[in-house]
N, CA, C and O atoms as a GROMACS GRO file, in nm:
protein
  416
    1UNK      N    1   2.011  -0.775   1.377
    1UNK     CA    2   1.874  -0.732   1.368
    1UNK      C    3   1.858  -0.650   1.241
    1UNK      O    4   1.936  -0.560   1.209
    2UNK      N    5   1.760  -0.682   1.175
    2UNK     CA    6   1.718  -0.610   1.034
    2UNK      C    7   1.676  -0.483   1.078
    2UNK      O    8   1.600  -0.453   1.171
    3UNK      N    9   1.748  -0.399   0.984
    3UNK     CA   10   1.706  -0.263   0.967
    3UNK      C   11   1.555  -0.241   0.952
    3UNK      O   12   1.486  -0.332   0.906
    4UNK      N   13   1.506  -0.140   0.984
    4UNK     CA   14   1.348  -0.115   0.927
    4UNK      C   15   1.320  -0.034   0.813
    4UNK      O   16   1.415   0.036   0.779
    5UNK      N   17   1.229  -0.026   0.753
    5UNK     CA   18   1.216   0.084   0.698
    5UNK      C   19   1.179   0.192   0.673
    5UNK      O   20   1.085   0.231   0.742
    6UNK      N   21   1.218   0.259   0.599
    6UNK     CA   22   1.214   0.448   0.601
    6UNK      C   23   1.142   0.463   0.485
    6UNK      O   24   1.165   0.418   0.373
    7UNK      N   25   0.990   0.579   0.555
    7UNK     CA   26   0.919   0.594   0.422
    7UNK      C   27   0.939   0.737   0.409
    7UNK      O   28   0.935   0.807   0.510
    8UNK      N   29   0.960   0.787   0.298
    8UNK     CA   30   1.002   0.954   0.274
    8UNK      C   31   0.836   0.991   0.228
    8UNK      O   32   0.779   0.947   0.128
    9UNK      N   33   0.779   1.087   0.332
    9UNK     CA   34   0.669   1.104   0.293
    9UNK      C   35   0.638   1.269   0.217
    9UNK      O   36   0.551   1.303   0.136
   10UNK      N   37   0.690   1.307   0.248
   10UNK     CA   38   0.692   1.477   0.205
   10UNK      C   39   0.853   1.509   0.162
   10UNK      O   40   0.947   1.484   0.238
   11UNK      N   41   0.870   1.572   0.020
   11UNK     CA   42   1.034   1.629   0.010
   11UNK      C   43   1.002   1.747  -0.032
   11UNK      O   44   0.917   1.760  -0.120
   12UNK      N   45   1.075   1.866   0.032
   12UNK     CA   46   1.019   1.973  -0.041
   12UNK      C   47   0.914   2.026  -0.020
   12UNK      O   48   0.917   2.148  -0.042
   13UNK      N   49   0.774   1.971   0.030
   13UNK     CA   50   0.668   1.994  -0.012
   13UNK      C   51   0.568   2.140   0.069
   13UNK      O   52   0.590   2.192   0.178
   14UNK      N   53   0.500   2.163   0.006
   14UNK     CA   54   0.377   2.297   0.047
   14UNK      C   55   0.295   2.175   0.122
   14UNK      O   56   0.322   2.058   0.151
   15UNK      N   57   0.149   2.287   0.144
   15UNK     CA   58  -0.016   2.252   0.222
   15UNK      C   59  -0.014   2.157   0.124
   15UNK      O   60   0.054   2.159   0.021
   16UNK      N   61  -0.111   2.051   0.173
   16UNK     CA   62  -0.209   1.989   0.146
   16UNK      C   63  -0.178   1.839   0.186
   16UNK      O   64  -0.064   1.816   0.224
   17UNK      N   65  -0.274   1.727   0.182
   17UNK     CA   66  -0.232   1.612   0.205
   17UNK      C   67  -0.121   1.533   0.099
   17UNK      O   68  -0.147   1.553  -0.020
   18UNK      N   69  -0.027   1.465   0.122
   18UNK     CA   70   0.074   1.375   0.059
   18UNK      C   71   0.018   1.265   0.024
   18UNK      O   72  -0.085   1.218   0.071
   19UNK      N   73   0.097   1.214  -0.074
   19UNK     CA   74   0.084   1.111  -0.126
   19UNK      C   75   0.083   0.961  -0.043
   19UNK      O   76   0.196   0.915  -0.026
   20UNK      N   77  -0.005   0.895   0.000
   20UNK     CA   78  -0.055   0.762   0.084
   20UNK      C   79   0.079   0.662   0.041
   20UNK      O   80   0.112   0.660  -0.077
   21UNK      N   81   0.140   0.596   0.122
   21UNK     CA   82   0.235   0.495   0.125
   21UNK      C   83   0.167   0.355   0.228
   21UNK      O   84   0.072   0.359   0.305
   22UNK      N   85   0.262   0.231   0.190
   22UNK     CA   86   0.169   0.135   0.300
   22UNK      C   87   0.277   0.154   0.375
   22UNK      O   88   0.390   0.167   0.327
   23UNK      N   89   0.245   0.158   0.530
   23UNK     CA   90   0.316   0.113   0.630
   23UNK      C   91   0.276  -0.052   0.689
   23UNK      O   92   0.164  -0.100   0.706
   24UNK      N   93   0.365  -0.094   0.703
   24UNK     CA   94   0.442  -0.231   0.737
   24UNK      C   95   0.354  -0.288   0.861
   24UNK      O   96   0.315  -0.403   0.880
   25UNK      N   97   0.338  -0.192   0.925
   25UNK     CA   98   0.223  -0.190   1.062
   25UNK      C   99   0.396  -0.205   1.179
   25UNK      O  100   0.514  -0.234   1.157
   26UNK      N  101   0.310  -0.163   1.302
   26UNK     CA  102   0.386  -0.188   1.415
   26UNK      C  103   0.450  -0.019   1.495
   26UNK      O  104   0.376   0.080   1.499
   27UNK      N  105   0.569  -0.020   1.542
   27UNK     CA  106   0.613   0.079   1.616
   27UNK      C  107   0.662   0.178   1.494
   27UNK      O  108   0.661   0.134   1.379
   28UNK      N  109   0.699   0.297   1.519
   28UNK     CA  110   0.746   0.411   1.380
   28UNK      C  111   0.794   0.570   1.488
   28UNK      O  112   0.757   0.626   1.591
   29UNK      N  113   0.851   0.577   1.427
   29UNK     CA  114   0.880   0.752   1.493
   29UNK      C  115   0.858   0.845   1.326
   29UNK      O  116   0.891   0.812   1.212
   30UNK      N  117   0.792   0.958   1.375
   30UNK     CA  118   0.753   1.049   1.234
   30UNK      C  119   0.840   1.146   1.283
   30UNK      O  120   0.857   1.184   1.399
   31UNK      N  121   0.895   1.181   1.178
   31UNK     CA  122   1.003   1.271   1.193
   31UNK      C  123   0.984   1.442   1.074
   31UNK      O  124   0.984   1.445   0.950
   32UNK      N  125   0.976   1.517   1.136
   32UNK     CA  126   0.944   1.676   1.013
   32UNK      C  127   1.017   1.789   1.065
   32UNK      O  128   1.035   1.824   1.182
   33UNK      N  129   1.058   1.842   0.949
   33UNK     CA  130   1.139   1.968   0.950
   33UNK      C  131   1.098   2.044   0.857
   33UNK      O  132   1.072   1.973   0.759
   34UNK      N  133   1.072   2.188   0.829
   34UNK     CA  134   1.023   2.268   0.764
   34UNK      C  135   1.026   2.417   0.777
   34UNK      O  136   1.082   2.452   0.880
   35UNK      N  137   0.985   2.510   0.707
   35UNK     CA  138   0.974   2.644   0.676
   35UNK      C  139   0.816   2.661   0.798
   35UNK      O  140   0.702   2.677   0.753
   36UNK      N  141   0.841   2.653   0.923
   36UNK     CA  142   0.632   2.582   0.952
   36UNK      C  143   0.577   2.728   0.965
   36UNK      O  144   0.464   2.720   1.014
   37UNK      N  145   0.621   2.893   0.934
   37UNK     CA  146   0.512   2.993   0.953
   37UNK      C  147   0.396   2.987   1.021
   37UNK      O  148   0.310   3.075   1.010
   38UNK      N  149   0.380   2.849   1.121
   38UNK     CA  150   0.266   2.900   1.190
   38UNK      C  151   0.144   2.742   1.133
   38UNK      O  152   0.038   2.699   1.180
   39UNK      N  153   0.217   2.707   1.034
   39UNK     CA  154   0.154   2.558   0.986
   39UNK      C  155   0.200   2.406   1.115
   39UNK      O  156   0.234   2.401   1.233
   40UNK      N  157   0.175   2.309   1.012
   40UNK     CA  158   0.158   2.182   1.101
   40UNK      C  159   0.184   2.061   1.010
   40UNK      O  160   0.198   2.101   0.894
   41UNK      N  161   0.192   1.979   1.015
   41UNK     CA  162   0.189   1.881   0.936
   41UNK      C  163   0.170   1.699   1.030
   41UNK      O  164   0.253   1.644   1.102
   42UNK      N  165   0.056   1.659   0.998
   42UNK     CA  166   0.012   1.566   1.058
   42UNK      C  167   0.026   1.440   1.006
   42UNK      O  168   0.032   1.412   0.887
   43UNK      N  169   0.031   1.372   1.092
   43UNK     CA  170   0.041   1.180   1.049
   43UNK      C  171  -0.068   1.175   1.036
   43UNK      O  172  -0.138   1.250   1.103
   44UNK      N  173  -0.114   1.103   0.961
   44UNK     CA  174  -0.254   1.049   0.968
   44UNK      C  175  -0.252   0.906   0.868
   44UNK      O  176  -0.195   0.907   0.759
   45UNK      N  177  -0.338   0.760   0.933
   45UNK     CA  178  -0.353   0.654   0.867
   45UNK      C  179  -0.535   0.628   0.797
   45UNK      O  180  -0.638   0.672   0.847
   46UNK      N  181  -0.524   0.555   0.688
   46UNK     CA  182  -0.651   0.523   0.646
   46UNK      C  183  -0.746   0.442   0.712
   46UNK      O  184  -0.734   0.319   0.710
   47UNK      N  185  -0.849   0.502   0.775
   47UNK     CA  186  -0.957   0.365   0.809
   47UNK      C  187  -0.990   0.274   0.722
   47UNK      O  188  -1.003   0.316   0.607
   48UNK      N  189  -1.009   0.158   0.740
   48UNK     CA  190  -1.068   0.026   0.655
   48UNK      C  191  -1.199   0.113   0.573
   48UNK      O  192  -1.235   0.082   0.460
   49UNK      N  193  -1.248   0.203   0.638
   49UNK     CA  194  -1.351   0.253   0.544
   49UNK      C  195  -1.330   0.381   0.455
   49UNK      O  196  -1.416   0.445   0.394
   50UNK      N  197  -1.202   0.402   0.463
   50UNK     CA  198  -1.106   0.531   0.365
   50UNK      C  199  -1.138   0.650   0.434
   50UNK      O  200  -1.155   0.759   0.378
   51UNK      N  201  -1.147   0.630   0.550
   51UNK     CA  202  -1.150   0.779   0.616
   51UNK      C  203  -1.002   0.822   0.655
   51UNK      O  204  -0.932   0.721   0.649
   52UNK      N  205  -0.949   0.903   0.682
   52UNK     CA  206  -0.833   0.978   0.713
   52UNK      C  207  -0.822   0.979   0.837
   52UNK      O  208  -0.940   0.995   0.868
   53UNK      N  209  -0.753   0.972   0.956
   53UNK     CA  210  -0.745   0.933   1.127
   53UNK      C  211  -0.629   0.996   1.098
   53UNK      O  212  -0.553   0.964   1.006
   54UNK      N  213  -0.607   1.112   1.196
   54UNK     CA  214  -0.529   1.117   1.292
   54UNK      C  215  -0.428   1.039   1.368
   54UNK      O  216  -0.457   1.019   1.486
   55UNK      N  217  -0.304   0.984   1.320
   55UNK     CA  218  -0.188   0.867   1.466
   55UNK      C  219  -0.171   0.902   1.542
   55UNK      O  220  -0.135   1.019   1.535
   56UNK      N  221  -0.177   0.847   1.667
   56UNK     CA  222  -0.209   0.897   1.818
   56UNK      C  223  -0.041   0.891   1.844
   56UNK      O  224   0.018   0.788   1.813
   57UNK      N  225   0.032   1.001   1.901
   57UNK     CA  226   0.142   0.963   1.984
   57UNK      C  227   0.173   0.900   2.061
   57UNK      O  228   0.134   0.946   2.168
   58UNK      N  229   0.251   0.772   2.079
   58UNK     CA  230   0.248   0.666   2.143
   58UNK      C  231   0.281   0.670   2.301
   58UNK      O  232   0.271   0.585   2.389
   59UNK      N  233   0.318   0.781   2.301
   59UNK     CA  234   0.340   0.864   2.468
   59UNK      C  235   0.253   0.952   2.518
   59UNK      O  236   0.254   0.979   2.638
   60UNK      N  237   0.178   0.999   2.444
   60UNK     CA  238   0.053   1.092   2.480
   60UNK      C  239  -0.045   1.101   2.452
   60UNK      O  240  -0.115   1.197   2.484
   61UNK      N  241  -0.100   0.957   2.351
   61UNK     CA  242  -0.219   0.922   2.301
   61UNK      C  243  -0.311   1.025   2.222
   61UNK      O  244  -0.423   0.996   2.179
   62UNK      N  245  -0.233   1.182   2.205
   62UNK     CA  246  -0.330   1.280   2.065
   62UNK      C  247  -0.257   1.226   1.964
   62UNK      O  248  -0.163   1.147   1.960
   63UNK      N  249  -0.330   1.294   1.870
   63UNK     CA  250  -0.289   1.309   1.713
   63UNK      C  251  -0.195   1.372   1.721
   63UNK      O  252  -0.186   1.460   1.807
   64UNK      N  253  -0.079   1.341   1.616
   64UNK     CA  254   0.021   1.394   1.617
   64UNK      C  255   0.030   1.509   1.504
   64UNK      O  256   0.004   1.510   1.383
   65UNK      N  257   0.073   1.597   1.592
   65UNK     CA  258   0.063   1.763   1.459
   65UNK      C  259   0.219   1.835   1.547
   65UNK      O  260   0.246   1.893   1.652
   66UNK      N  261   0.287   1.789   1.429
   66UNK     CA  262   0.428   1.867   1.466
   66UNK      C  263   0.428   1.998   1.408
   66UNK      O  264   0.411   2.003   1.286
   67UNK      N  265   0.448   2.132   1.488
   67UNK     CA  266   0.457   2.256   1.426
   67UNK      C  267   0.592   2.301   1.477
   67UNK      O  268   0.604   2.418   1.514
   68UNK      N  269   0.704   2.209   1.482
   68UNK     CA  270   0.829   2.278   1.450
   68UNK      C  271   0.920   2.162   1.448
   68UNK      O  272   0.884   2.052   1.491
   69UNK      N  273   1.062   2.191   1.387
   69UNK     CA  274   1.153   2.037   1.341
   69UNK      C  275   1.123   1.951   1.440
   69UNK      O  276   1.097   2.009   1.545
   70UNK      N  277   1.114   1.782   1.445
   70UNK     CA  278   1.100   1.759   1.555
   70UNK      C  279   1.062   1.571   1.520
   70UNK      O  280   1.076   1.499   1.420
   71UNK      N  281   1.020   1.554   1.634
   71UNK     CA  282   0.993   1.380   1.623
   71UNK      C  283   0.887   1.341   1.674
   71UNK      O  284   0.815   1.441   1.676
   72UNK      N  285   0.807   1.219   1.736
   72UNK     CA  286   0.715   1.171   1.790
   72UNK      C  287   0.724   1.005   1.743
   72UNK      O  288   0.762   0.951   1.639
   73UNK      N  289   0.676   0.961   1.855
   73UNK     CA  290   0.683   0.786   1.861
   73UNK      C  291   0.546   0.764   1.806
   73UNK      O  292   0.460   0.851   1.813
   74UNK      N  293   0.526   0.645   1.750
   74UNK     CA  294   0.400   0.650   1.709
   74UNK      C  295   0.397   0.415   1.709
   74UNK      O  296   0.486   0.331   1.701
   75UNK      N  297   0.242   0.406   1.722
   75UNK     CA  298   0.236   0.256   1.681
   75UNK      C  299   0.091   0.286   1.607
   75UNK      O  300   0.001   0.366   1.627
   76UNK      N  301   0.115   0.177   1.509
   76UNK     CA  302   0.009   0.174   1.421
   76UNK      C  303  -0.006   0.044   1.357
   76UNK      O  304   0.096  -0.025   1.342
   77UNK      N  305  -0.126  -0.003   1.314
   77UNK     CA  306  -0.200  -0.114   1.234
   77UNK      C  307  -0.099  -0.106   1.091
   77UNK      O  308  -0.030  -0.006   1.111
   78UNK      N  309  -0.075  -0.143   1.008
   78UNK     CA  310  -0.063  -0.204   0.906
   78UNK      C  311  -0.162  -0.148   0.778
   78UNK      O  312  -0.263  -0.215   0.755
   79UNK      N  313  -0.142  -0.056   0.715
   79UNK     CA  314  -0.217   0.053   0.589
   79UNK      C  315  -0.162   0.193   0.541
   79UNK      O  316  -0.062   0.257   0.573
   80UNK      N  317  -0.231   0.208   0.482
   80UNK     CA  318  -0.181   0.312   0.388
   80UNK      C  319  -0.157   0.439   0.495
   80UNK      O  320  -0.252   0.468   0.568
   81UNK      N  321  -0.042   0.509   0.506
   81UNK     CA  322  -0.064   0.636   0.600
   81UNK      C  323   0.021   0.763   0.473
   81UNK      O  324   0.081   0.735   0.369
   82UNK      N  325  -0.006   0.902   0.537
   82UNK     CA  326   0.052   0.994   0.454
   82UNK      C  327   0.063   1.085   0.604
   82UNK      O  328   0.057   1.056   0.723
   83UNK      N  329   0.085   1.234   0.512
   83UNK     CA  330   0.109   1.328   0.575
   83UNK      C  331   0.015   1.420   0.527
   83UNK      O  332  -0.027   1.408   0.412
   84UNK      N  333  -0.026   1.515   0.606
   84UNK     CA  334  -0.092   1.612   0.556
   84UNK      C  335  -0.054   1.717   0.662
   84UNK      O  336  -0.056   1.713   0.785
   85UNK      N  337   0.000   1.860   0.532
   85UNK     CA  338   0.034   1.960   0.551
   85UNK      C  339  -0.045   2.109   0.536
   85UNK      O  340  -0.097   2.154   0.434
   86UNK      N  341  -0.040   2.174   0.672
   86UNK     CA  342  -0.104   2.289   0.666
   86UNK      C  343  -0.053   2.420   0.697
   86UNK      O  344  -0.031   2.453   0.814
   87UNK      N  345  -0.030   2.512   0.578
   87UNK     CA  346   0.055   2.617   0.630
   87UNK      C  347   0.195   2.573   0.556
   87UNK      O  348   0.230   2.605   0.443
   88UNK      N  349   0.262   2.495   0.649
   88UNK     CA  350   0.412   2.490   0.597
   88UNK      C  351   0.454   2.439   0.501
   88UNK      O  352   0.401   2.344   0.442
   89UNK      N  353   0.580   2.508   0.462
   89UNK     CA  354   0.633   2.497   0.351
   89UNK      C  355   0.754   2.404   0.350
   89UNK      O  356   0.762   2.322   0.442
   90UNK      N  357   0.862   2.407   0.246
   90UNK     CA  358   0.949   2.290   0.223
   90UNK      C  359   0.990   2.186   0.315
   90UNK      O  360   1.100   2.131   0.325
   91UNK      N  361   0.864   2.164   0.395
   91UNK     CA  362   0.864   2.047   0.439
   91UNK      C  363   0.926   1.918   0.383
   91UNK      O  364   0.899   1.882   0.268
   92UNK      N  365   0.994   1.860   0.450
   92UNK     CA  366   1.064   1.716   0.465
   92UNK      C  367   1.009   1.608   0.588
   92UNK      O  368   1.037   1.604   0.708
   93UNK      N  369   0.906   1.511   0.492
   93UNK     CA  370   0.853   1.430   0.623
   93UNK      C  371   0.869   1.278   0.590
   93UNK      O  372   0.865   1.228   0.478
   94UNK      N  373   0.894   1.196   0.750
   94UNK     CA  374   0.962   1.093   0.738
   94UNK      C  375   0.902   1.022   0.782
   94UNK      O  376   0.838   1.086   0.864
   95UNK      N  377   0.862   0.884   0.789
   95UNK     CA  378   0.848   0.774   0.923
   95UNK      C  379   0.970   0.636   0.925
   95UNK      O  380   1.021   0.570   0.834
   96UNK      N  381   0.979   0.635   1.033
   96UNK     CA  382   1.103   0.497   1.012
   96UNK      C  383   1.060   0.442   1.081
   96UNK      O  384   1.016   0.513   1.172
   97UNK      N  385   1.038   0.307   1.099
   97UNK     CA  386   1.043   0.223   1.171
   97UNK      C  387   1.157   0.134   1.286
   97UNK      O  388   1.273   0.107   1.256
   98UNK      N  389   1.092   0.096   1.421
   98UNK     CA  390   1.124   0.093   1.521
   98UNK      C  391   1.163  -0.062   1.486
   98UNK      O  392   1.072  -0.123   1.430
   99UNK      N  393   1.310  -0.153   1.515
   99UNK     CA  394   1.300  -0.266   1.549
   99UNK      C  395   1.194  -0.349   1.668
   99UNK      O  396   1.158  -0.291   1.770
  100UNK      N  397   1.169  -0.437   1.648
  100UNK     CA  398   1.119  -0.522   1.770
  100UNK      C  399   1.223  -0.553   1.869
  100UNK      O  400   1.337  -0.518   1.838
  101UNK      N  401   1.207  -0.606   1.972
  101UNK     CA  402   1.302  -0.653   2.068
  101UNK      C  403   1.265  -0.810   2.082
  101UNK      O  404   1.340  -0.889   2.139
  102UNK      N  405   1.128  -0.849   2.016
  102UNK     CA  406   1.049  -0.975   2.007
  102UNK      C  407   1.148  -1.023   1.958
  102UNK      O  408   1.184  -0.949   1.866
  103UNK      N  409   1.252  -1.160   1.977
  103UNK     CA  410   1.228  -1.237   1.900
  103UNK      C  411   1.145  -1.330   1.814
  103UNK      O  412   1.051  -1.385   1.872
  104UNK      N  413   1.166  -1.358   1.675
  104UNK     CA  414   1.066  -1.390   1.613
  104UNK      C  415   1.148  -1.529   1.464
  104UNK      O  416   1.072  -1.583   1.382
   0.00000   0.00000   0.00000
């Protein structure tokens, strides 16, 4: 089974939103560790109409806002997603992708 891939979305980084990457579409776990003082740092994907959304946790259906090291399952459409950071600092943020079990 093919590996998936790993998008490095934040290295290092302060507040504000990150730099937009395409995701592949399908299953993903977001993964963040950081300095978080009380900050957050959120998944969020682009609407078809360039709005910014919130990724729903795939186990608890909110937006996902991690405020300490940590993980969350996530499924998503196929587009540009980033991170956006509030508060915390040398943040390190990840998404990897989940194999299928589909054969295909």
């Amino acid at each position: 089974m093919a590996r998936r891939a790993r998008i490095d979305l934040a290295s290092n980084a302060g507040a504000g939103a990150g730099t937009a990457f395409d995701w592949p579409g399908g299953d993903g776990v977001f993964m963040a560790e950081a300095t978080w003082g009380g900050g957050n740092a959120k998944l969020e994907i682009q609407s078809p109409n360039g709005t910014w959304l919130g990724v729903q946790n795939y186990a608890t259906t909110t937006p996902i806002s991690l405020t300490a090291n940590g993980t969350a399952n996530f499924r998503a459409p196929a587009g540009p997603i980033r991170v956006n950071i509030t508060t915390a600092s040398a943040v390190y943020a990840y998404v990897v992708g989940v194999p299928s079990n589909v054969a295909g």
